[in-house]
N, C-alpha and C positions, 0 to 999 in steps of 0.2 A: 057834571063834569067827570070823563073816564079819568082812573090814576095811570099814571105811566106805566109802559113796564119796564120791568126790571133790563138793565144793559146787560148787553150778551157781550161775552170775549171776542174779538174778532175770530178766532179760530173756530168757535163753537157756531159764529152764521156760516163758515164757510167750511166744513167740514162734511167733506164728500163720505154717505152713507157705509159707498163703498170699501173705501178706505178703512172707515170706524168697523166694519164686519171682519176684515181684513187684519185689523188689529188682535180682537178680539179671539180671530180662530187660532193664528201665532201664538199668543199668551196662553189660551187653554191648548193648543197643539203643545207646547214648550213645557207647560205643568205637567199634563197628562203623560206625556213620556218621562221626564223627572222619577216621575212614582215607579219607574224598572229601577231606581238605584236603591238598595237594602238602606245604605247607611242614610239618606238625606228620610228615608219613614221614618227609620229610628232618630234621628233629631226631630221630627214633627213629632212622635210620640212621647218624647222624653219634653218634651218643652208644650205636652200636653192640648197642642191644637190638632189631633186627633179625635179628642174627649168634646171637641165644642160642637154644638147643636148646629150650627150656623155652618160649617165646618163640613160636618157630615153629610149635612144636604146639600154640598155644593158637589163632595166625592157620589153621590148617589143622580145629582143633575150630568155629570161629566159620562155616564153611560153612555148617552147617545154616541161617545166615541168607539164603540164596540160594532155600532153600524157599517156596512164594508164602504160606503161610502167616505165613510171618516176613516174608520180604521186604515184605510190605503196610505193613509199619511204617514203613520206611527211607523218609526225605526228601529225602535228599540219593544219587541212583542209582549217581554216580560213586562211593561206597561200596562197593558188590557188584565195580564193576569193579577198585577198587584192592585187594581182600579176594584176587580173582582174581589180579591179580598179584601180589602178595605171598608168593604158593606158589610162585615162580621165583627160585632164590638171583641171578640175573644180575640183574633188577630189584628183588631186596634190595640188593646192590650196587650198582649205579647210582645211586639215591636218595642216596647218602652227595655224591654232585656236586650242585655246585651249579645249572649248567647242565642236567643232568637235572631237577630240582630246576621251575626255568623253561620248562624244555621241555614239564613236566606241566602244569606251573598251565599257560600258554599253549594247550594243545590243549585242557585244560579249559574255559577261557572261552572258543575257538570252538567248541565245542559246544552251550554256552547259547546261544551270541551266534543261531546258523543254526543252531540243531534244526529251528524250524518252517519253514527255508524250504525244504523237499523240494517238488519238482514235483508234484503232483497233490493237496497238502495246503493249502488255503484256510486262511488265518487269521481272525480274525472282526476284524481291526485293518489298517485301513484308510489308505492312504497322508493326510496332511495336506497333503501339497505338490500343488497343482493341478498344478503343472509335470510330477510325476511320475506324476500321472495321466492327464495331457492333455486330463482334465475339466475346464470352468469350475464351482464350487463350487453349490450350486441358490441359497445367500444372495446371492453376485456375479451368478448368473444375471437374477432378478428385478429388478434394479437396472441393467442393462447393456443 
């Protein structure tokens, strides 16, 4: 005589593949950009699931998001590069400070602040300040 098997959830006979992969990319799509914000490493470091074994191989599984295929996803870039360090126990460590901590967010925002202003790179935003551009404006022109 077979033994039964086990009852399944209705949701789990009817649960499209799809969907369940679909889930899956969101939640690690959602994580993985997470890891561009300084302060929420420094809460996983400070609350020591940075130190876990189980933990680590899951940050070191989540590379595949550096493939441009995935990568195209990710919004936030400092992501890919905090993903990058994260696979260095010295910058697991570090993060548990608070001052590292400050150090990140800080180099993070001059990053945004001067990306665009590399030498050979035109912005399409244009100074406001006539002073700073030693233009008279063509509105104060016509009038002057």
């Amino acid at each position: 005589m077979m033994a039964p098997e086990p009852a399944q959830s209705p949701q789990a006979t009817t649960e499209d593949p799809r969907a369940s992969n679909r889930e899956k990319f969101e939640l690690e799509l959602e994580f993985v950009q997470s890891l561009a914000n300084p302060y929420y490493l420094h809460n996983l470091a400070q609350r020591n699931i940075l130190d876990q074994p189980a933990f680590i191989n899951y940050l070191e599984y989540l590379m595949y998001w550096k493939e441009k295929d995935y990568a195209r996803f990710i919004r936030y870039p400092h992501a890919l590069h905090h993903l990058d360090l994260l696979q260095h126990a010295r910058f697991r460590s570090e993060m548990k400070k608070d001052e590292w901590r400050e150090y990140l967010n800080q180099k993070q925002y001059d990053h945004w602040r001067t990306w665009r202003d590399h030498p050979g790179i035109s912005s399409n935003v244009a100074p406001t300040d006539p002073q700073e551009t030693g233009v008279q404006s063509q509105q104060n022109a016509s009038f002057g």
